[in-house]
C-alpha positions as CSV (number, residue, x, y, z in Angstrom):
1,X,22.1,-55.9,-16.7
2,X,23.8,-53.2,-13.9
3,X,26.2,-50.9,-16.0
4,X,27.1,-48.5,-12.7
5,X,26.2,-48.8,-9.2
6,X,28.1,-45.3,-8.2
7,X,27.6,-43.2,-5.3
8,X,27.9,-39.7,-5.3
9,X,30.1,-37.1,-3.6
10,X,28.8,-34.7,-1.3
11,X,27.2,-31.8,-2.6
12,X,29.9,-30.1,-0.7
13,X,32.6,-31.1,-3.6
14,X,29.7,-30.4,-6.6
15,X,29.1,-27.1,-7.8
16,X,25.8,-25.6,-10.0
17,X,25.7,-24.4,-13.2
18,X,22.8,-21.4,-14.1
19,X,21.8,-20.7,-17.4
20,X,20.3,-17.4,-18.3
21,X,20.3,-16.7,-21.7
22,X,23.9,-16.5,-22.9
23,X,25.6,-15.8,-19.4
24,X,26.8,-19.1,-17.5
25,X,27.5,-18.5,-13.4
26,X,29.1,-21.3,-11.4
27,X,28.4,-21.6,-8.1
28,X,30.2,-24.3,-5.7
29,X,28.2,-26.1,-3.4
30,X,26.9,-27.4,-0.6
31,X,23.6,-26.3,-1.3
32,X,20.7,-27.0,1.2
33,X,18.7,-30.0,1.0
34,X,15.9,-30.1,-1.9
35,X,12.5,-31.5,-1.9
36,X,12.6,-32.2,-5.3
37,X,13.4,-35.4,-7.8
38,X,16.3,-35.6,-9.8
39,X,14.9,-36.1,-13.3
40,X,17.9,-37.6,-14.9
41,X,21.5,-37.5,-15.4
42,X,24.3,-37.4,-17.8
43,X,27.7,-38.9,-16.7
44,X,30.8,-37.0,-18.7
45,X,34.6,-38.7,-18.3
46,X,36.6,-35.6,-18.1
47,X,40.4,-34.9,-17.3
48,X,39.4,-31.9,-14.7
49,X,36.2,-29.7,-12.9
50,X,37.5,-27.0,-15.5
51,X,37.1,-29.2,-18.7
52,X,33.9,-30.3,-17.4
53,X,32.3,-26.5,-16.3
54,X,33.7,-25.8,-20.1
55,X,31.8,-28.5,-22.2
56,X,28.6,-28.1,-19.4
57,X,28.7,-24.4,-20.6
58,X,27.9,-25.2,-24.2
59,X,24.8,-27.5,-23.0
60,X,21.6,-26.5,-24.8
61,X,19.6,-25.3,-21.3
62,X,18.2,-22.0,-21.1
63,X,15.3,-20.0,-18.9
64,X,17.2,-20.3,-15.4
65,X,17.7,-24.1,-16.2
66,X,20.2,-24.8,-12.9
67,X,21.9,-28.1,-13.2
68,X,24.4,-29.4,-10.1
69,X,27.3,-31.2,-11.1
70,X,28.6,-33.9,-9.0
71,X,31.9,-36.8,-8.8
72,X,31.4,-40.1,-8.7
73,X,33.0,-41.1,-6.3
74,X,35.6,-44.0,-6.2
75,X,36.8,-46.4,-3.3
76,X,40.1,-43.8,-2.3
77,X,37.3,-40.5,-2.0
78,X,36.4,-42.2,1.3
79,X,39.5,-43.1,3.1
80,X,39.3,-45.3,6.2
81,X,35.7,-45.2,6.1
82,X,36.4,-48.0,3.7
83,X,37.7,-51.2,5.1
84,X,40.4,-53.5,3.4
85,X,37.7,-56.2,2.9
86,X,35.3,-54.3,0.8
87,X,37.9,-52.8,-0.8
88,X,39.7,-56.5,-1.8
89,X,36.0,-57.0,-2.5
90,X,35.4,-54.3,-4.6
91,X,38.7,-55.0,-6.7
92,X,37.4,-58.8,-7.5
93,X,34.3,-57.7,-8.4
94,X,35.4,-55.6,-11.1
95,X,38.1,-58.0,-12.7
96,X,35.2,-60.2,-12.9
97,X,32.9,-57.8,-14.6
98,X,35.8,-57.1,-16.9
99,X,36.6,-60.5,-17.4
100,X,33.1,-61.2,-18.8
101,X,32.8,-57.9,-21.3
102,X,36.5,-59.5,-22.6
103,X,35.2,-61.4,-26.2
């Protein structure tokens, strides 16, 4: 069963968190390409980047743990890269899947 199929937002519009004991330093991005695997990920629903930086802050990481935070992003985040087909598409798709979660 597919729960999300999301893409993400450049790392140009993410930013990094570092954790070094008890200090916290946020650092926006883009950051340069890594060669390494993303071992997970958490997704938060949050009103703002502030609120999100602010419950990120109290995660239990420590020893230079750096984390980058990223948007999903939605249909409007691309603009006209998006055609009016895929976005009808996109928008049937979803009252479907809603449809079937209804009891």
């Amino acid at each position: 069963v597919m729960l999300a199929a999301e893409g993400l937002l450049p790392s140009s519009k993410g930013f990094r968190i570092k954790y070094d004991g008890p200090q916290r330093t946020v650092t926006d991005g883009p950051f340069a390409e890594t060669k390494e695997l993303v071992g997970g990920f958490w997704i938060l629903q949050v009103k703002s980047r502030e609120e999100v930086i602010e419950w990120m802050k109290r995660a239990p990481f420590d020893g230079g743990t750096e984390i980058e935070v990223r948007q999903i992003g939605e249909l409007e985040d691309y603009g006209d890269a998006v055609s009016d087909e895929t976005k009808a598409l996109e928008s049937r798709l979803r009252t479907e899947i809603e449809s079937r979660q209804q009891p």
